[in-house]
C-alpha positions in Angstrom: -104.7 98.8 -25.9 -103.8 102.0 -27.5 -100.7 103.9 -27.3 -98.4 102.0 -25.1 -95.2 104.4 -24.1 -92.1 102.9 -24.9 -90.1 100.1 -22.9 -87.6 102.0 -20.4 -85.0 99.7 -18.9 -84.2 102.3 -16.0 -87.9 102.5 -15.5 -88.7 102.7 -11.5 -92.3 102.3 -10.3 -94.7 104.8 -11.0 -96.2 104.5 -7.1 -93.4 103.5 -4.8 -90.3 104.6 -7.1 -89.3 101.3 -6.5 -86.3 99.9 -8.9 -86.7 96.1 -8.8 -89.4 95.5 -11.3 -90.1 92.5 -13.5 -90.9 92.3 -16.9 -92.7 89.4 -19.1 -93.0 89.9 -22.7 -96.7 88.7 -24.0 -97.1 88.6 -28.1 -99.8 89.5 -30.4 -103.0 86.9 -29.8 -101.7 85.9 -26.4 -103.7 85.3 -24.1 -103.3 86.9 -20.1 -104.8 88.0 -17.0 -104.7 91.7 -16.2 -106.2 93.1 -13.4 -109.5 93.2 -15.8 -109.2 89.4 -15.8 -108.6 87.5 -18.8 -108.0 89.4 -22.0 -107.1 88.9 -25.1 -104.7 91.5 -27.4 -103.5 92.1 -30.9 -100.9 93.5 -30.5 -97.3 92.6 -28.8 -96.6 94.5 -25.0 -94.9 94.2 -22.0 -96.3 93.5 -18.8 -94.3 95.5 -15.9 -95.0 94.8 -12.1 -93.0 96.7 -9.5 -91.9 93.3 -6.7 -91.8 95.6 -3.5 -96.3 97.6 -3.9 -97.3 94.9 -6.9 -98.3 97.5 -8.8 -98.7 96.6 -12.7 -98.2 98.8 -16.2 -98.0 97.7 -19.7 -95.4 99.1 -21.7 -94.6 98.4 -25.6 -91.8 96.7 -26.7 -89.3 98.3 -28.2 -89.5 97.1 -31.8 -93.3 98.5 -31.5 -92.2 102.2 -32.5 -91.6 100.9 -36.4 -95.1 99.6 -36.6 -96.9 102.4 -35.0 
């Protein structure tokens, strides 16, 4: 999963600019669907989706930037 930027609170989406988005934390060894289907991570993110396009992002948690 890589380099994940940074949670941002004031984010808006990245396609429509869009402000209502939702957020779901997922922790290490969770597993989730993505639009790859079912997958399984070691390490903790966010999962962003914008509620007016649907378009989805993963973001890391904020806590992350100690551990990276």
């Amino acid at each position: 999963m890589g380099n994940l930027p940074l949670y941002n609170p004031d984010a808006k989406c990245p396609k429509c600019g869009h402000e209502d988005i939702y957020t779901a934390f997922h922790g290490k060894g969770d597993c989730t669907f993505l639009c790859v289907g079912w997958l399984q991570v070691d390490i903790d993110y966010l999962n962003r989706h914008c509620r007016r396009c649907s378009y989805g992002w993963l973001e890391a948690p904020l806590d992350q930037e100690k551990f990276g």
